[in-house]
N, C-alpha and C positions, 0 to 999 in steps of 0.2 A: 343313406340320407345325403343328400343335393346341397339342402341350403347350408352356410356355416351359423352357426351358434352365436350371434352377437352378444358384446357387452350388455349389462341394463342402460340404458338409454339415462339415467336418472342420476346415478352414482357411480356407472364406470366398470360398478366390479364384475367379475365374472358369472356367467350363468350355466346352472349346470341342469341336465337333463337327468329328469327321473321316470321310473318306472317302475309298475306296481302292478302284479295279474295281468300285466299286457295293455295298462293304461300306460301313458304318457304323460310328463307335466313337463314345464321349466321353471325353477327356482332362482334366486339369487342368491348369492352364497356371501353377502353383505347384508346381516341379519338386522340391522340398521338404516338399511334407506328406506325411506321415508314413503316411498311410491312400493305398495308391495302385491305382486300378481296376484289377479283371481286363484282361487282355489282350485281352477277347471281341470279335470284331465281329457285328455283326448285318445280316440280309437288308434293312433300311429305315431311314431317321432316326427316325422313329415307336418304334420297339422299341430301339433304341442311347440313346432321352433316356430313353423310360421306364425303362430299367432304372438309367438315371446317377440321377433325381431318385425310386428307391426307397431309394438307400442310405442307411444311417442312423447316425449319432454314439450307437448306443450300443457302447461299446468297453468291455473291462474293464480297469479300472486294476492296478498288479501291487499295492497293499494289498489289492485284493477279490479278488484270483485266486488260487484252490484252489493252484496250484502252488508261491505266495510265499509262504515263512517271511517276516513283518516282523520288524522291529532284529535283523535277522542277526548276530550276532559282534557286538551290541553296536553296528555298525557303523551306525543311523538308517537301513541302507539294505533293501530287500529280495531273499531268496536265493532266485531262480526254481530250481526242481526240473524243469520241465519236457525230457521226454526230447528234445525236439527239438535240444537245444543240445547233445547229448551229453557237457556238463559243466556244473557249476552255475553262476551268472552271479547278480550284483550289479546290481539295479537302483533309481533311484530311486522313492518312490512315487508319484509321478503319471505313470510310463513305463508303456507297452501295448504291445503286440503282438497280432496276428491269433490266436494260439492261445491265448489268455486264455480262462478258463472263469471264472464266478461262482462265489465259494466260497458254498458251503450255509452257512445260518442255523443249520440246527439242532445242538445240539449230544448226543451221547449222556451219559446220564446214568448 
């Protein structure tokens, strides 16, 4: 194996490579952060790091994401609209989730 093993990109901690009947994964051994890899294994070690040290920290904060009203009710906090929760949910602003979209700059005049 060529490439070196990067940290998670997210939390820092270390990542460690697994194997199982000849598949490959990469895990994080920070059972806690928040960003947690697909479940994929792959045919090689080769193809299971490269795809661990493509992932990347950019996530969307819920102040930047199209679905957050910020100071909801007044409340400092923001109201994700998003359907997946199938009811509206209070979060703080520097919380994310996988279904974060960037809200557009532009605004209609």
């Amino acid at each position: 194996m060529d490439e070196k093993l990067l940290p998670c990109p997210f939390c820092g901690a270390e990542a460690k490579l697994l194997s199982l009947s000849g598949a490959f994964r990469v895990v994080d051994t920070n059972y806690k952060c928040p960003i947690q890899p697909s479940e994929k294994w792959f045919a090689t070690e080769e193809e299971a790091v490269s795809a661990w040290n493509r992932r990347s920290p950019d996530i969307v904060y819920c102040m930047d994401c199209k679905y957050g009203v910020p100071n909801a009710f007044g409340s400092g906090l923001v109201l994700c609209q998003n359907e997946f929760f199938r009811r509206y949910r209070l979060f703080s602003y520097d919380d994310f989730c996988s279904f974060g979209e960037k809200r557009s700059d532009e605004k209609n005049t």
